[in-house]
N, C-alpha and C positions, 0 to 999 in steps of 0.2 A: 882810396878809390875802390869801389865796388869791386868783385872778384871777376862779376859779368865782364866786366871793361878786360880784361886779361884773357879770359875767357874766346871773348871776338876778336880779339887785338890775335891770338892763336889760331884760332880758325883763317883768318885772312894771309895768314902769315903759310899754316899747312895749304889752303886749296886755295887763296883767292887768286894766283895765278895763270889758273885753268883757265880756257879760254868760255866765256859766256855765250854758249848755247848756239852755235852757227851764226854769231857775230862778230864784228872785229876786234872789241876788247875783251880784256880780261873781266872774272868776275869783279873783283875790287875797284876797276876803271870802272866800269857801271856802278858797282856799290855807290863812288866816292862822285859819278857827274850826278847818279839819283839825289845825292843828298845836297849835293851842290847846289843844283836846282831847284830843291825845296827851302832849302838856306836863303840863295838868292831872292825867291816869293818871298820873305818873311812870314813863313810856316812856322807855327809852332814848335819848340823843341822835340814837342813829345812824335809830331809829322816827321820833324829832319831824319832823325832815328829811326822812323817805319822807313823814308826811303833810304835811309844806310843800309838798312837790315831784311827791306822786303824779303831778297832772293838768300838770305841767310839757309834758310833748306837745301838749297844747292850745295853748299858748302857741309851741311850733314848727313846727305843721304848715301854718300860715298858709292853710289851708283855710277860715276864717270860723264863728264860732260858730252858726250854723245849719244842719251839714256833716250831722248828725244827720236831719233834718230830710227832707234830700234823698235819704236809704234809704243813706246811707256810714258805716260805720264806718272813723273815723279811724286805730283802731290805735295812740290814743294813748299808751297802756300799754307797748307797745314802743316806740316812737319813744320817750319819756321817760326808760326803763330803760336804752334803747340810748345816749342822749345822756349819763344820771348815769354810766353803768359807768367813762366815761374818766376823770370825776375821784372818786367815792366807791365805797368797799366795798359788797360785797353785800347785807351790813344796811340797806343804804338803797335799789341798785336795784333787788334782787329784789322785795321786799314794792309797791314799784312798779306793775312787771311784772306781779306777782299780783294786786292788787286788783280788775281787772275779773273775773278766774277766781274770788277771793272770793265776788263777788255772784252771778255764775252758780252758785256749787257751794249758796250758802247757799237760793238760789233753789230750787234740787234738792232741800234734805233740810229749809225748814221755810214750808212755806205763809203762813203769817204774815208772814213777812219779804216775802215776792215781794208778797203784798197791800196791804203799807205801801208800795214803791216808790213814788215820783210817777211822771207820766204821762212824761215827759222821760227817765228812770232804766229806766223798761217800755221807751220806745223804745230805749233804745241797748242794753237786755237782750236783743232780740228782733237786733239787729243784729248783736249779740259772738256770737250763737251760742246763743243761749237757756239755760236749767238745762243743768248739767252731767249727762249720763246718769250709771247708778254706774260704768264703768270708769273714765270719766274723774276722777270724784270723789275715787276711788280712787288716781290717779296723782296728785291735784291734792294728797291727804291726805301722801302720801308725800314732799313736797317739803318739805327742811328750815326753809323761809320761808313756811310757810304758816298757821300759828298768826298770824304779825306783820299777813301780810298780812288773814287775818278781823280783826284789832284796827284797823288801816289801814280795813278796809272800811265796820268800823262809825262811827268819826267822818269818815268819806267821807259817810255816807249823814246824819249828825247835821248836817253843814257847813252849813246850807243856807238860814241863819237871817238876815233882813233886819236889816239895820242891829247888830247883835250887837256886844258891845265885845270886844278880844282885844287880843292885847299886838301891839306893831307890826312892821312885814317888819323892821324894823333887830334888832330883839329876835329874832327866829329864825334870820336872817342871820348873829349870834352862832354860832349850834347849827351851820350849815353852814359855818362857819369852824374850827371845832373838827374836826369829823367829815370833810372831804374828803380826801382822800387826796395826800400831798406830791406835788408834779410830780419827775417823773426827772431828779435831777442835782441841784436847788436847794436840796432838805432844808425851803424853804420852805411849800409850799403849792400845790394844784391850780393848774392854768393851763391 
């Protein structure tokens, strides 16, 4: 098994506890309904793992789960993206990366959706930069990972559900053993 898989299997293990951002679950309950819900769509393995892994950044910027709170955007989107690119394809960090631009561009072109936000979601909408104007929209439409990443943003926003049953971190831990990308030299597996 790749070293990655150990890797995340620890990180969920040290912070996924923490509570997810001014919502009722923890980070790893969201982690584990994100990927749920991408599982259930019959998404791609390489999808399942962007929504296991999206909010992955959370779990490394060790800034404390009320970083929000304090008018900071963590940039967890990057730091995440920036961390998965060493060991998985683009199929996995890009749709990453994009999810927060997801919810800004979706914010931009459909009222309803910015309306459903929870209060927690407005805040860190208002932090990332708010709706996307249309040039941006427009460059954001253009990016060939930007389809995954609206489907990413939607069982982002679905995640959110107290006590929820889903299949366990070992079960999708599966999906990011398959999908990371061999380390250089071993033929084996990330590390």
């Amino acid at each position: 098994m790749p070293a990655i898989v150990d890797e995340i299997r620890t990180l969920f293990e040290q912070s996924g506890s923490s509570m997810y951002a001014g919502e009722p679950v923890t980070q790893t309950e969201h982690a584990l309904q994100a990927a749920e819900l991408g599982w259930r769509a019959g998404a791609s393995d390489a999808l399942v793992v962007a929504a296991l892994l999206h909010d992955i950044g959370h779990l490394l910027h060790g800034l404390g789960e009320d970083i929000a709170l304090e008018g900071v955007d963590d940039e967890h989107e990057r730091l995440g993206a920036e961390w998965l690119a060493g060991s998985f394809p683009e199929t996995v960090s890009q749709p990453v990366l994009l999810h927060v631009m997801a919810k800004r561009y979706r914010c931009a072109v459909d009222a309803a959706y910015r309306d459903q936000l929870s209060a927690a979601s407005r805040l860190s909408l208002q932090l990332q930069g708010g709706p996307l104007d249309q040039e941006q929209a427009g460059q954001y439409r253009a990016n060939p990972f930007y389809e995954d990443s609206l489907l990413l943003r939607s069982w982002d926003e679905a995640a959110k559900v107290p006590e929820e049953e889903t299949e366990s971190l070992e079960f999708f831990l599966q999906y990011v053993s398959r999908v990371a990308l061999p380390c250089p030299g071993s033929g084996k597996g990330a590390g």
